[in-house]
C-alpha positions in Angstrom: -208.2 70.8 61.1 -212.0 70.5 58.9 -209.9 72.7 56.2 -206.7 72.4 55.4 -207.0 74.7 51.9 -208.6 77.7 54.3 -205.7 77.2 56.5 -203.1 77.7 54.4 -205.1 80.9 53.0 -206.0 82.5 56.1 -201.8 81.4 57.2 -200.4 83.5 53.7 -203.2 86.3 54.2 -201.9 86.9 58.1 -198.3 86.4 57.2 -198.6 89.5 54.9 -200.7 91.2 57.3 -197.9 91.9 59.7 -195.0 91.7 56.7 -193.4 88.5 57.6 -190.8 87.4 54.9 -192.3 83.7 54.6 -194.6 81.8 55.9 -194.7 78.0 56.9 -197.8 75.3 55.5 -198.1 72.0 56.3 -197.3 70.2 53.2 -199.9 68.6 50.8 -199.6 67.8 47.1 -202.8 70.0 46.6 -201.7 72.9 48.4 -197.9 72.5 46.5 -199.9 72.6 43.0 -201.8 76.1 44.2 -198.4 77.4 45.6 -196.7 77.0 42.5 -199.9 78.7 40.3 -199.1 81.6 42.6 -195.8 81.3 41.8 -196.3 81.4 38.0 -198.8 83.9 38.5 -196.6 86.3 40.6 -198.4 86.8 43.5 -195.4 84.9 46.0 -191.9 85.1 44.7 -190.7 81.2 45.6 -191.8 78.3 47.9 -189.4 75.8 49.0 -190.2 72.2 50.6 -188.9 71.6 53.4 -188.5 69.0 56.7 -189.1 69.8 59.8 -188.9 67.1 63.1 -193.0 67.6 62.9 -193.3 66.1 59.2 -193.0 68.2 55.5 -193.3 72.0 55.0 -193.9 73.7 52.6 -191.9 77.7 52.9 -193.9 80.5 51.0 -191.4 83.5 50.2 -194.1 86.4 50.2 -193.4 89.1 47.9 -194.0 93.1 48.3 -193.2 96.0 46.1 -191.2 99.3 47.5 -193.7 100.5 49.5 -193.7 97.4 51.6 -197.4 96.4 50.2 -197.9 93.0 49.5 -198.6 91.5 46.2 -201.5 89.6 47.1 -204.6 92.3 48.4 -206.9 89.3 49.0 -207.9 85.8 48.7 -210.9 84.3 48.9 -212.3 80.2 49.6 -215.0 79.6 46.9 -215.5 75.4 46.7 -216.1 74.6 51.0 -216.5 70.9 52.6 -220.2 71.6 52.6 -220.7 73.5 49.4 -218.8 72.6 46.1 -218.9 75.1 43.3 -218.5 73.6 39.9 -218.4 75.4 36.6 -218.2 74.5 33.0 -215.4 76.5 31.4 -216.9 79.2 29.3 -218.8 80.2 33.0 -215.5 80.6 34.9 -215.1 84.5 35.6 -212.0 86.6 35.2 -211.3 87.4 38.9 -210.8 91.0 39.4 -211.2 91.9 35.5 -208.0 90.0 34.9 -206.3 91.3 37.4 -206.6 87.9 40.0 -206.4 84.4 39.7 -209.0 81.6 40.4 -207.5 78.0 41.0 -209.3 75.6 38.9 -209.7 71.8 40.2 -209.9 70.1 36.5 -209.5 66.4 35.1 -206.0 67.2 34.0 -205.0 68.6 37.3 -205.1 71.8 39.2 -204.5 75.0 37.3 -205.1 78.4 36.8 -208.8 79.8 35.5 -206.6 81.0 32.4 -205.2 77.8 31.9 -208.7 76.0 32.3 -210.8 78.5 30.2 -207.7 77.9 27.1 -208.0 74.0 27.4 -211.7 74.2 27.9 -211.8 72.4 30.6 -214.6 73.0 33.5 -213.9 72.2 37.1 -214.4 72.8 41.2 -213.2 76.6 41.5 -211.4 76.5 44.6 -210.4 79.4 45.3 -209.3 83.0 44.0 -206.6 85.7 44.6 -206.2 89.2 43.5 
C-alpha cells in the first residue's frame, strides 16, 4: 500500500456508501490522531482499538441521522506522497464555510484547521471532510 491515509479514507467513505455500522483500519498512530479529530468533530460517533490475529485495528463507529444519511458527505486527500501542500496559518481555509474539517499536520501534533488557525500554527493540510 503507496497510501495508507487514502486508504483509510476511501475505506470510511465506502463503508457509509452501503451503510455499514463500522468499518475496520489498519492501525497507525497518524490515522488514530485523525480518527479521534473526527470524533471531536462529530463526523464518526466512536473508534475503538482493537487486535486482531493479523496485527492492531483500529474500529470506526460511523454515524447517520434518522433518515439513514451519513454524517460525513465527503472527504477529500489534499497533502499526496508526490505533492505536499503546506500552509501558513492565517492561509488555511474554512472547509465548507465552516461546515467541514481540514486535518492540520503541525509542530505540536495533528489537529484540526480550527485548532491550528487558534494556535497559529501553519502546517501539511492533510486532508478535509465535510
Amino acid at each position: 500500500m503507496t497510501d495508507p491515509i487514502s486508504d483509510m479514507l476511501i475505506r470510511i467513505k465506502n463503508a457509509q456508501a452501503v451503510q455499514h455500522p463500522t468499518v475496520d483500519i489498519p492501525f497507525s498512530v497518524l490515522k488514530l490522531k485523525m480518527i479521534q479529530i473526527f470524533v471531536k468533530e462529530n463526523f464518526v460517533s466512536d473508534f475503538k482499538k482493537l487486535k486482531k490475529n493479523n496485527g492492531r485495528m483500529i474500529r470506526v463507529y460511523l454515524k447517520y441521522n434518522n433518515e439513514n444519511e451519513p454524517a460525513i458527505s465527503g472527504l477529500k486527500r489534499i497533502s499526496k506522497q508526490g505533492k505536499r501542500i503546506y500552509e501558513k496559518a492565517k492561509e488555511i481555509k474554512k472547509v465548507k464555510s465552516g461546515y467541514g474539517c481540514a486535518i492540520v499536520s503541525t509542530s505540536k501534533g495533528i489537529m484540526s484547521d480550527k485548532e491550528a488557525r487558534k494556535q497559529k500554527i501553519g502546517g501539511e493540510v492533510i486532508a478535509e471532510i465535510w
